[in-house]
C-alpha positions as CSV (number, residue, x, y, z in Angstrom):
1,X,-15.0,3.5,-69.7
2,X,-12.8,1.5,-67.1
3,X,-11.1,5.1,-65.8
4,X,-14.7,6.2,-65.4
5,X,-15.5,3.3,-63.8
6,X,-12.4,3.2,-61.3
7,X,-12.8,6.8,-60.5
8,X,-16.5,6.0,-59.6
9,X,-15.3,3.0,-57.2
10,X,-12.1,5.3,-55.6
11,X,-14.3,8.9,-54.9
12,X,-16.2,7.6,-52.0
13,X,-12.8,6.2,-50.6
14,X,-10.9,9.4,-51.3
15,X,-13.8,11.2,-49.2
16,X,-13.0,8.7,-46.5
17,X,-9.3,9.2,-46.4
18,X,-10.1,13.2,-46.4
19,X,-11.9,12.6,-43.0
20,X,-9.3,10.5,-41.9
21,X,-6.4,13.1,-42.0
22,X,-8.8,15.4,-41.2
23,X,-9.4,13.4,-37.4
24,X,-5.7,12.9,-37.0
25,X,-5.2,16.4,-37.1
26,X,-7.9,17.1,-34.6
27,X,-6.4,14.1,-32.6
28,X,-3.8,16.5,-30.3
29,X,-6.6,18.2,-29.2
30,X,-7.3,17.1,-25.6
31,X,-9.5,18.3,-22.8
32,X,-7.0,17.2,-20.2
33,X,-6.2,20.0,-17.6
34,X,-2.3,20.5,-17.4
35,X,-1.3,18.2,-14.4
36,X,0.2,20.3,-11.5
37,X,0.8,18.6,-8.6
38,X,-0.9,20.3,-4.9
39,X,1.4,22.7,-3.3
40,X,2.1,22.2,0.1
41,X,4.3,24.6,1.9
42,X,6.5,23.1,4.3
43,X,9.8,23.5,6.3
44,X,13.1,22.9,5.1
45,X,13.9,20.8,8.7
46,X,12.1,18.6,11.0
47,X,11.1,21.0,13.8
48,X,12.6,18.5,16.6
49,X,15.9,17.5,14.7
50,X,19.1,19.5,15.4
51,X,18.7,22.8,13.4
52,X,22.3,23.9,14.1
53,X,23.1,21.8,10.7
54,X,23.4,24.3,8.0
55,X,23.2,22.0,5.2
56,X,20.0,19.7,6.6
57,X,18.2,20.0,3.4
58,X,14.4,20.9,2.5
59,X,11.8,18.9,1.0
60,X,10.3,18.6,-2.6
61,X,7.5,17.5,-4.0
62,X,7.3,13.5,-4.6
63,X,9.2,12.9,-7.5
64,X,7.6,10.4,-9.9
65,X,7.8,8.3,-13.1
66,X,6.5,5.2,-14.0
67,X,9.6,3.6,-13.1
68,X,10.9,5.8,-10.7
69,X,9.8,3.8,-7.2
70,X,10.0,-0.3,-7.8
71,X,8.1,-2.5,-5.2
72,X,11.2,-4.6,-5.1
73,X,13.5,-1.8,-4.3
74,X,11.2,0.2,-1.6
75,X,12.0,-0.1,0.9
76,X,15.7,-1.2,2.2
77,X,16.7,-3.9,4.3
78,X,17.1,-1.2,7.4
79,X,16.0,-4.2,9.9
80,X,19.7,-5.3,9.7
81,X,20.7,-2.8,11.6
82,X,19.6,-4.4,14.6
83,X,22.2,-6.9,14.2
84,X,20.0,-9.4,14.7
85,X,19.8,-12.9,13.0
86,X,16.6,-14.2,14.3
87,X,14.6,-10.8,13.0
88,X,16.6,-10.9,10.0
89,X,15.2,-14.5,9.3
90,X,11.2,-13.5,10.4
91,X,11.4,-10.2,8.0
92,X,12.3,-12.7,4.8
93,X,9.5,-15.2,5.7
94,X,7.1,-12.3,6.0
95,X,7.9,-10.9,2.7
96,X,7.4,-14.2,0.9
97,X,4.2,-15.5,3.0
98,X,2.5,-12.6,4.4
99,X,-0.8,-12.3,2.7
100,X,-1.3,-8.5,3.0
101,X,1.3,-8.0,0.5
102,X,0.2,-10.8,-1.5
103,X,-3.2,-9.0,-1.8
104,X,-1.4,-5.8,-2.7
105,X,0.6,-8.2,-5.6
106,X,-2.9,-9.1,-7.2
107,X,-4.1,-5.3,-7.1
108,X,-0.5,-4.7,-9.1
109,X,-1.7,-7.4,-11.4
110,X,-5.3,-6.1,-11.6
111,X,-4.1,-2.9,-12.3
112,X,-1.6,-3.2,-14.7
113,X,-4.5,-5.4,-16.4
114,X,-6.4,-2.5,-16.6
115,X,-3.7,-0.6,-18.4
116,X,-3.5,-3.1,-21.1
117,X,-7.4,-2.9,-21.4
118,X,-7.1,0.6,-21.7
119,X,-4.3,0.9,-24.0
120,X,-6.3,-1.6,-26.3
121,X,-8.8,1.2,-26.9
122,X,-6.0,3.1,-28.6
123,X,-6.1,1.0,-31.7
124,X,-8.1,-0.9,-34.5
125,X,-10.8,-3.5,-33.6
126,X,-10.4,-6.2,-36.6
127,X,-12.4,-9.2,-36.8
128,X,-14.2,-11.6,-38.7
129,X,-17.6,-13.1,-39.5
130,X,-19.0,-16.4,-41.4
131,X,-22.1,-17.7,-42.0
132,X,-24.8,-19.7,-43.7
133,X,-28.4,-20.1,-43.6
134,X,-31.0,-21.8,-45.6
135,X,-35.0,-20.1,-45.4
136,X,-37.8,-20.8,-47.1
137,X,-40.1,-18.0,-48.1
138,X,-43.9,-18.3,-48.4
139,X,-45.4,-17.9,-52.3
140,X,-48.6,-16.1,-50.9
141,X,-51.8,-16.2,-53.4
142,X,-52.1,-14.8,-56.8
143,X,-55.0,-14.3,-59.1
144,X,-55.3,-16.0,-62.2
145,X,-57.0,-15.0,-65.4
146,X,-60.5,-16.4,-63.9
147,X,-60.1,-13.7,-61.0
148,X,-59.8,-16.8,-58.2
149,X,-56.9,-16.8,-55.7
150,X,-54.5,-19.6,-56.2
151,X,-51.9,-20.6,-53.9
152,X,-48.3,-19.7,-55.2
153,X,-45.8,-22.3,-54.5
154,X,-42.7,-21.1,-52.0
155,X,-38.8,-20.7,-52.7
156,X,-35.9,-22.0,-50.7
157,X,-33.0,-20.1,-50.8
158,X,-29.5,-20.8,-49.4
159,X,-27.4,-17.8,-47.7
160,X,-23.6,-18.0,-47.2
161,X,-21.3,-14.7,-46.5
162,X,-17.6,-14.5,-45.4
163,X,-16.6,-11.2,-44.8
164,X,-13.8,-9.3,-42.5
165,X,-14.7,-5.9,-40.5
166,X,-12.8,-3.2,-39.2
167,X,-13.5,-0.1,-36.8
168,X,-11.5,2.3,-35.1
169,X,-12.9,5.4,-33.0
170,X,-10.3,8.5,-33.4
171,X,-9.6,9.8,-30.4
172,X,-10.2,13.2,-31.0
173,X,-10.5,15.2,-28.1
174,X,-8.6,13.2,-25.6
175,X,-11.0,11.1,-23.9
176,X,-9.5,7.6,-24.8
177,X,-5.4,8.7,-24.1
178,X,-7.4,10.5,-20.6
179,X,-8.6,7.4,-20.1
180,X,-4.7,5.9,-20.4
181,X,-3.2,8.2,-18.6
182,X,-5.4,7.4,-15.8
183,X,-5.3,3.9,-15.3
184,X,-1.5,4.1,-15.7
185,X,-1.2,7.0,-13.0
186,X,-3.7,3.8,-11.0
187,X,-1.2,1.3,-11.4
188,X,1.6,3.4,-10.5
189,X,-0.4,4.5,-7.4
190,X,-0.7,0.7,-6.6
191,X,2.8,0.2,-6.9
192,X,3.7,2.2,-4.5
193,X,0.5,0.6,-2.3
194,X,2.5,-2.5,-2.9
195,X,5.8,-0.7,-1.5
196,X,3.9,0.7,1.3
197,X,2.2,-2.4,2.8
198,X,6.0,-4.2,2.7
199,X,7.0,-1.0,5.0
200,X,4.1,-1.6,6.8
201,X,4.5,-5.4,7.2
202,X,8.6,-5.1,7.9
203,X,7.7,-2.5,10.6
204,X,4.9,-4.8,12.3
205,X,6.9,-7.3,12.0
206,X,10.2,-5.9,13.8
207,X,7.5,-4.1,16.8
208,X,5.8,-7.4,17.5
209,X,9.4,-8.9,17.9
210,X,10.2,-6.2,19.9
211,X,7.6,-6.1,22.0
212,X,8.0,-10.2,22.5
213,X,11.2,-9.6,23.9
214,X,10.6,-7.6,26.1
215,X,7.9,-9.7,27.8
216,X,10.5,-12.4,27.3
217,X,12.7,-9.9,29.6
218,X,9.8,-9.0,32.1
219,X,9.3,-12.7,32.7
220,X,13.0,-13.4,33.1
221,X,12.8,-10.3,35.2
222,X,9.7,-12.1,37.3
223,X,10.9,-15.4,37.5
224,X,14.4,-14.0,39.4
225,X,12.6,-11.9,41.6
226,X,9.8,-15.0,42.5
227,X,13.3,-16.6,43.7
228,X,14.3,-13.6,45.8
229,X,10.6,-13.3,47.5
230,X,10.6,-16.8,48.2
231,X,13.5,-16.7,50.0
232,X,12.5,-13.7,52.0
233,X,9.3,-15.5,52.8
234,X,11.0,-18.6,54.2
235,X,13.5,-16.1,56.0
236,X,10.0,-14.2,57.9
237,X,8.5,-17.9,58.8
238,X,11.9,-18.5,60.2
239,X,11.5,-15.5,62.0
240,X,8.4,-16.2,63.1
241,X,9.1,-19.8,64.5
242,X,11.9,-18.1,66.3
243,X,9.8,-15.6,67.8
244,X,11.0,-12.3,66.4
245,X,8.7,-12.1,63.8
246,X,4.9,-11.6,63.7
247,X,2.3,-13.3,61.6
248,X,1.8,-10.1,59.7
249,X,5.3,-10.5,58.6
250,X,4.6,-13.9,56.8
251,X,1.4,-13.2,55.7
252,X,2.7,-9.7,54.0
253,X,5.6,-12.1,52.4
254,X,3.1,-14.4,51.3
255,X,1.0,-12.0,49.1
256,X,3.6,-10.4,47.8
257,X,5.2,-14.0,46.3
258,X,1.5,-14.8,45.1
259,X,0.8,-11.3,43.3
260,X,4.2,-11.7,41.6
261,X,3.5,-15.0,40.3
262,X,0.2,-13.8,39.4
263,X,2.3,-11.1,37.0
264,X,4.3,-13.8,36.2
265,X,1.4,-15.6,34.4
266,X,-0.2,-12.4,32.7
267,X,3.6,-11.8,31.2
268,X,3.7,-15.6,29.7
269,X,0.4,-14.7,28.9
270,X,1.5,-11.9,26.6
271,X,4.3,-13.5,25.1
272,X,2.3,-16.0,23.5
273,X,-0.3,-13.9,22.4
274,X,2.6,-11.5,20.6
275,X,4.2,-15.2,18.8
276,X,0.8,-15.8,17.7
277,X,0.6,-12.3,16.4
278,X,4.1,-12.8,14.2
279,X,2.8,-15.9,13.1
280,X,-0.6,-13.9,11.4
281,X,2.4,-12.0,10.5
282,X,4.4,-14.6,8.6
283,X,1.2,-15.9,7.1
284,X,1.1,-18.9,9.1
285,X,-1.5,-20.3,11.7
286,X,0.1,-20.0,15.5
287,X,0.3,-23.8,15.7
288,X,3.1,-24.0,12.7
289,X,4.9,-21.0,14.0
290,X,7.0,-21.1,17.8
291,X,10.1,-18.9,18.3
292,X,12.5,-20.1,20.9
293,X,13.0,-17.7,23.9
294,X,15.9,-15.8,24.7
295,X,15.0,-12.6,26.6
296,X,17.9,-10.4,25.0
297,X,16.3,-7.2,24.1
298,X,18.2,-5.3,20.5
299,X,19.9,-2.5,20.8
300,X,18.3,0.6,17.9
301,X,20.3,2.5,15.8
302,X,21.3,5.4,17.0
303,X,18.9,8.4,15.8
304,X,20.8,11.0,13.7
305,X,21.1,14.7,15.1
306,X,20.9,15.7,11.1
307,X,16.8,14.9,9.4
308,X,16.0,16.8,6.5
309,X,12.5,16.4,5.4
310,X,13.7,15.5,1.5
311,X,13.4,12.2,3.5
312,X,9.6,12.2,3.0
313,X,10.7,11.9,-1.1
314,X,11.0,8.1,-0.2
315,X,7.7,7.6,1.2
316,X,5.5,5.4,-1.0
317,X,2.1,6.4,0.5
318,X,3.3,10.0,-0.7
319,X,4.1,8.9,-4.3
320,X,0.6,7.1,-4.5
321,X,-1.3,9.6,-2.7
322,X,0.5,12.0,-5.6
323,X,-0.4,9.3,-8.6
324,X,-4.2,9.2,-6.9
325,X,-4.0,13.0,-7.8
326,X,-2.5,12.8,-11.2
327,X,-4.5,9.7,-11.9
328,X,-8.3,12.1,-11.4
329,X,-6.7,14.8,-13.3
330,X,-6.9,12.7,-16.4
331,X,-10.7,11.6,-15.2
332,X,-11.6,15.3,-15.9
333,X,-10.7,15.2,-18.9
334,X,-12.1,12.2,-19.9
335,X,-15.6,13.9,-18.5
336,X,-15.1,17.0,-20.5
337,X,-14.3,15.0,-23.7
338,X,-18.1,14.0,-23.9
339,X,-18.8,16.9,-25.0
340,X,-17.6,16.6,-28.0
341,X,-19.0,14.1,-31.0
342,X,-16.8,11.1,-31.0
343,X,-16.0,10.0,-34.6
344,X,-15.5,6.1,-35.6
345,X,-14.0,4.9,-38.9
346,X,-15.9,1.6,-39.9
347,X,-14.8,-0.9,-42.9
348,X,-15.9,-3.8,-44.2
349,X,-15.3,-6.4,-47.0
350,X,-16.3,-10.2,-47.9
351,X,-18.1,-12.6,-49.7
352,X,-21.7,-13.5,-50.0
353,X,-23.9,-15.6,-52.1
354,X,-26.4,-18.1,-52.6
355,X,-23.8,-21.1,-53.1
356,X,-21.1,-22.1,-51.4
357,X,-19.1,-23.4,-54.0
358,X,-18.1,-20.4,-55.8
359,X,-18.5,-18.3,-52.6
360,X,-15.1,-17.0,-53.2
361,X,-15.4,-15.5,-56.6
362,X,-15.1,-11.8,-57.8
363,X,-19.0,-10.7,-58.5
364,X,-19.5,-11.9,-55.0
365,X,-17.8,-9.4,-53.6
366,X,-19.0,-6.4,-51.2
367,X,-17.5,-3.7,-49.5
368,X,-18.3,-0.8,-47.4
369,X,-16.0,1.7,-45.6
370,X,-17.2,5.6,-44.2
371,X,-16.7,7.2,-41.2
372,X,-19.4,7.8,-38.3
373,X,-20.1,10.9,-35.9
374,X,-21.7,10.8,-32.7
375,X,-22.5,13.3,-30.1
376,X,-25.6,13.5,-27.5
377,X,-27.6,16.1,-27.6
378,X,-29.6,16.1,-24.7
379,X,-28.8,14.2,-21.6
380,X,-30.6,16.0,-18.7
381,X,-27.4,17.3,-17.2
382,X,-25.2,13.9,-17.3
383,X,-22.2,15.3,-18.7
384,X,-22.1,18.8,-16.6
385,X,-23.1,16.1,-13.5
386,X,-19.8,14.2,-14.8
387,X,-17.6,16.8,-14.8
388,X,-18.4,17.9,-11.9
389,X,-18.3,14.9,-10.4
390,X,-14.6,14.4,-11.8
391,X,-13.3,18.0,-10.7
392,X,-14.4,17.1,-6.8
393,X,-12.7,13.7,-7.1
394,X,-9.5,16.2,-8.1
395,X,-10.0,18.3,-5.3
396,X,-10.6,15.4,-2.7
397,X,-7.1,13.9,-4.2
398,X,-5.4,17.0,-3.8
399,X,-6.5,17.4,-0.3
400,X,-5.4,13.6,0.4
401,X,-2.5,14.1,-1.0
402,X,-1.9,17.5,1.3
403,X,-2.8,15.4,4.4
404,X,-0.6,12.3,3.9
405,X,2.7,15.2,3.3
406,X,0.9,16.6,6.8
407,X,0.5,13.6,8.8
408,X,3.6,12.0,7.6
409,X,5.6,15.4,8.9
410,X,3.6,14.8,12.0
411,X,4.9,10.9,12.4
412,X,8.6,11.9,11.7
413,X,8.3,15.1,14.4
414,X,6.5,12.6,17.3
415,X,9.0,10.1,16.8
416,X,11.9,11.8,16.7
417,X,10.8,13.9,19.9
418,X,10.1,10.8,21.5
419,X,13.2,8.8,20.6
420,X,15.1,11.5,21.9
421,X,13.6,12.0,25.2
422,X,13.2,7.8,25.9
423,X,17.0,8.0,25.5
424,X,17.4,10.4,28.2
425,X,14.2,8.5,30.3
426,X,16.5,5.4,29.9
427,X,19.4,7.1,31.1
428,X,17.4,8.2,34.1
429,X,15.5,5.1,34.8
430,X,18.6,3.3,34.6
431,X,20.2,5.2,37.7
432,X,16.9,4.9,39.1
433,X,17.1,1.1,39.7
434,X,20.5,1.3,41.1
435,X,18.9,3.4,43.6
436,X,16.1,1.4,44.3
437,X,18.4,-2.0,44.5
438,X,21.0,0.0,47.1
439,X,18.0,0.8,49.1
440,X,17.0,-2.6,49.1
441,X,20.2,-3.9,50.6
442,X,19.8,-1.3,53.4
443,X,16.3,-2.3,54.0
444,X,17.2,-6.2,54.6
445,X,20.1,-5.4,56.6
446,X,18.4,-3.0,58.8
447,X,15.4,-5.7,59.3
448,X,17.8,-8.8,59.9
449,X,19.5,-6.5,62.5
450,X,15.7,-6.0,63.7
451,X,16.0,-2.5,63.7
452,X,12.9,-1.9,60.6
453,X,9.7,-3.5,60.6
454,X,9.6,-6.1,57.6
455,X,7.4,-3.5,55.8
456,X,9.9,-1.1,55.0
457,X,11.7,-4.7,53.0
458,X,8.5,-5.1,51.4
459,X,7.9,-1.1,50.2
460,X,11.9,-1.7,49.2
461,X,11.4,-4.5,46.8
462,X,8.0,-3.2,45.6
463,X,10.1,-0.3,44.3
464,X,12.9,-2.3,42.8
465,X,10.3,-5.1,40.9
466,X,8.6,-1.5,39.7
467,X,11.6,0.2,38.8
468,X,13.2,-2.8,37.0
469,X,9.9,-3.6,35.2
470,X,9.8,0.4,33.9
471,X,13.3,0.3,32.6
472,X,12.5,-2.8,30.5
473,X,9.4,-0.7,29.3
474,X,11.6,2.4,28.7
475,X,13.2,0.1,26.7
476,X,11.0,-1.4,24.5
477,X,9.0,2.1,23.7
478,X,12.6,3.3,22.4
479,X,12.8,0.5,20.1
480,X,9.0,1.1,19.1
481,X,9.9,4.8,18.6
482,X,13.3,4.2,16.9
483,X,11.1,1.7,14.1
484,X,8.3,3.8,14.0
485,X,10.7,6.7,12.6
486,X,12.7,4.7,10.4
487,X,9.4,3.3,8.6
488,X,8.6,7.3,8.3
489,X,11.3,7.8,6.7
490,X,10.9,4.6,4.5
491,X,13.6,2.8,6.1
492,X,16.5,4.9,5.1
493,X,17.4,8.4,7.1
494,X,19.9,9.9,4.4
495,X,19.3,10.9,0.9
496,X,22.4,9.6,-0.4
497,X,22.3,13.5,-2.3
498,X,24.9,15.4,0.5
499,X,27.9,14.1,1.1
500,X,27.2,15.2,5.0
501,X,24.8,12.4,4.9
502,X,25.2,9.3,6.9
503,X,24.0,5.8,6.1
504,X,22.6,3.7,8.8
505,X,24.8,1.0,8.1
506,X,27.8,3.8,9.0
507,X,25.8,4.7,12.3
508,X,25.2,1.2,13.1
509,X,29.4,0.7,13.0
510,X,30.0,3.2,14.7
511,X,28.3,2.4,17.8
C-alpha cells in the first residue's frame, strides 16, 4: 500500500524530469546565424606612404574579444611626443574632468548593467510568498420543513498559506543566450565608444593647444611689427616736417599702423576664445581655467616614410563599429527564435490552512511542479515583420561597419598627403620670408636715400607681415595634420609585430 502510494506521488514527477532532459537536449539548438564579420577589400599600403618598403604590412579585419581593447589602455600617451610639459599637464586634467568621457563611463556602466540583466534570464526565478486573510461568507436562505425561506446564518473563515515557487523558461531555441550575446557584443561596442571619445578628447585637446599657440605666435608676431610701423611712421612725419616727404606719406604710414593694430585685437581676440575652448575641454567654466602665454609653437613628430594599414587594427570606432555588427547578428536570432514555442518549467510548494498555529504541519502541505508550452499562433505578420526588421539592422551594421574601415582609410591617406606636402610648404615659406625681409631692407634704404617713393616701403612690409603671418599658419596646419594622423592611427604608428617597425618615442629621439 505505501509503494503504491509513493509510486502514485513520484509518476507525475518522473514525467516532469522526462521533459526536462528532454529540453536540455533541445537546448543547443539555436537560430543564431554563424557570425561572419563584413568583408572589405582593401590595400595592403596607404596609397600616399612610401611603397618602396617591401615589408609595409596589410590590414586585417578588427580583431576582437571581450577583453581584447581596454578603455584604459586605448589609446597611448602619444601627446608626449611633443615634448611638452604644459600639454602633458592639460591632456591628464582632461581625462579626469572632461564630461564627454564621463558620459561615455555611464553608457559602460549602463551597458554592462544590461548584461547582467540579461544573463539573469539564463537561470531559475525562485521566490516566495505569505499570506493571510480572514472573509466572511454569506449563509443565503434555505427552506424549512413549512416550505418558508429562512435566513441561514454566515461563516467566517481564516486563510493563511506559506509557500515557495520556482520557474525557469529553457532556452530552447536560442532566443535568451541571442539575447546575451547581444548585449555583451553592446557593451563591448561601448567600450571601445569609451576608447574612442578619449582619442577624440586627447586630439581636441592637443589641436586647440596648438592652434592657441600659434595665435600666441601671430600676436607676438603683431606686436613686433606694431613697433617697426611706428617707427617708420614717426620717420615719414619727420620727413614730412623736413620737407622731403608728402602728406600721403604719413597718412599711408598711419593706416597701415592702425589696420595692424586692428589685427592685433582680432588675434587676442582668438586666443581667448581657443583658452575658453580648452577649458569646455578640461570640464571647467573659462573663468576657473587661464593658461599663461608663451608663444613657443611644438615641434610634431616626424611622420614615418613606412604606414601599413594593420594600423587601422587599433582604431576603436572600427572595433565598435565591428561589435555593432556582431551585436545585430545575435538580434536575428533572437527574432527567428519566436517561432518556436518557448517551454517554462514551473514548481511550487508550501503551506496552507485555516490556522495559523499548526500552519506548519504535514497534511497542510501542497505541491505542484509540470512544465508549460507556449507558442503564438497567429500574430498578423509580427514575427516575419521582426525578422525582417532584425536582418536590415544586420545589413545597415555591416554597411557601417564597411564605411568607418572606408572613411578611416580616407583620414590616414588626407593626412599623410597633407603632412607631407606642409613640410615641404614650410620649407618653401620659410625661404620665402627671408626673401621678403631682404627686400625690405632694400626698400628702406633706397627710400631714406630718396631714391623710392615711400610706397614701395609700404608694398615691402605688407609682404613681410604676410609672409611671416603664412609661415606661422604653415606651421600650425602641420601640427593639425601631424595630430589628426596620429589619432587615425589611434595614437600609435607601428604595430609593435615587425621588427622594421619604429616607435614614436624612437622617432621623437632621434630628431
Amino acid at each position: 500500500m505505501k509503494l503504491g502510494k509513493r509510486n502514485t506521488l513520484h509518476r507525475p514527477v518522473g514525467r516532469g524530469l522526462g521533459l526536462l532532459a528532454a529540453a536540455l537536449l533541445l537546448a543547443g539548438c539555436s537560430t543564431q546565424p554563424a557570425y561572419q564579420r563584413p568583408y572589405l577589400d582593401v590595400p595592403e599600403n596607404f596609397k600616399q606612404a612610401d611603397l618602396q618598403h617591401a615589408d609595409a604590412g596589410i590590414w586585417f579585419p578588427a580583431r576582437h574579444g571581450i577583453n581584447d581593447i581596454k578603455p584604459a589602455d586605448v589609446p597611448h600617451d602619444w601627446w608626449t611626443l611633443y615634448g611638452d610639459a604644459t600639454l602633458n599637464q592639460l591632456q591628464s586634467e582632461a581625462q579626469l574632468q572632461n564630461q564627454g568621457i564621463a558620459q561615455a563611463l555611464a553608457r559602460v556602466r549602463a551597458a554592462q548593467a544590461a548584461v547582467a540583466s540579461s544573463r539573469s534570464s539564463l537561470f531559475p526565478t525562485v521566490g516566495t510568498s505569505a499570506s493571510g486573510s480572514r472573509a466572511r461568507a454569506g449563509g443565503g436562505t434555505m427552506s424549512n420543513a413549512a416550505g418558508e425561506n429562512v435566513a441561514r446564518s454566515g461563516s467566517i473563515n481564516n486563510n493563511y498559506s506559506l509557500g515557495l515557487n520556482a520557474s525557469w523558461e529553457i532556452d530552447l531555441w536560442g532566443r535568451i543566450a541571442g539575447t546575451v550575446d547581444a548585449s555583451e557584443a553592446s557593451a563591448q561596442a561601448s567600450r571601445d565608444d569609451l576608447a574612442a571619445v578619449r582619442l577624440s578628447t586627447q586630439a581636441a585637446v592637443a589641436q586647440t593647444y596648438f592652434s592657441l599657440r600659434a595665435a600666441e605666435a601671430q600676436q607676438s608676431l603683431l606686436q613686433q611689427t606694431l613697433q617697426a610701423y611706428e617707427q617708420s611712421w614717426q620717420l615719414t612725419q619727420n620727413r614730412y616736417k623736413a620737407g622731403v616727404a608728402s602728406s600721403a606719406d604719413v597718412a599711408q604710414a598711419e593706416s597701415q599702423y592702425k589696420s595692424t593694430q586692428a589685427q592685433l585685437i582680432e588675434s587676442q581676440t582668438s586666443r581667448a576664445q581657443l583658452e575658453h575652448a580648452l577649458a569646455a575641454l578640461l570640464g571647467k567654466v573659462p573663468a576657473a581655467f587661464s593658461l599663461a602665454p608663451t608663444g613657443v609653437m611644438p615641434a610634431p613628430p616626424a611622420v614615418p616614410s613606412m604606414l601599413p594599414s594593420q594600423l587601422l587594427e587599433q582604431r576603436p570606432d572600427i572595433a565598435s563599429a565591428e561589435r555593432s555588427v556582431a551585436a545585430a547578428n545575435a538580434q536575428v536570432g533572437v527574432a527567428r527564435a519566436a517561432y518556436f514555442p518557448s517551454l517554462t518549467l514551473s514548481a511550487a510548494a508550501g503551506y496552507r490552512n485555516s490556522s495559523l498555529s499548526n500552519l506548519l504541519s504535514a497534511p497542510n502541505l501542497f505541491w505542484s511542479l509540470g512544465p508549460a508550452l507556449a507558442l503564438a499562433i497567429f500574430d498578423g505578420g509580427a514575427r516575419d515583420a521582426a525578422v525582417e526588421s532584425a536582418r536590415a539592422s544586420l545589413d545597415l551594421a555591416s554597411a557601417t561597419y564597411r564605411q568607418t574601415v572606408i572613411t578611416a582609410l580616407q583620414e590616414v591617406e588626407d593626412n599623410l598627403v597633407a603632412a607631407n606636402a606642409l613640410d615641404e610648404e614650410l620649407q618653401v615659406q620659410t625661404e620665402a620670408v627671408a626673401a621678403a625681409r631682404k627686400a625690405l631692407v632694400v626698400a628702406n634704404n633706397q627710400y631714406k636715400a630718396g631714391i623710392v617713393a615711400y610706397l614701395n616701403v609700404l608694398s615691402a612690409q605688407t609682404t613681410v607681415l604676410s609672409a611671416e603671418r603664412s609661415l606661422i599658419d604653415v606651421r600650425n596646419r602641420r601640427l593639425a595634420a601631424v595630430n589628426t594622423l596620429l589619432k587615425n592611427v589611434a595614437g600609435d604608428w607601428h604595430t609593435g609585430s615587425s621588427d622594421s617597425a619604429v616607435s614614436l618615442k624612437d622617432q621623437s629621439a632621434s630628431q
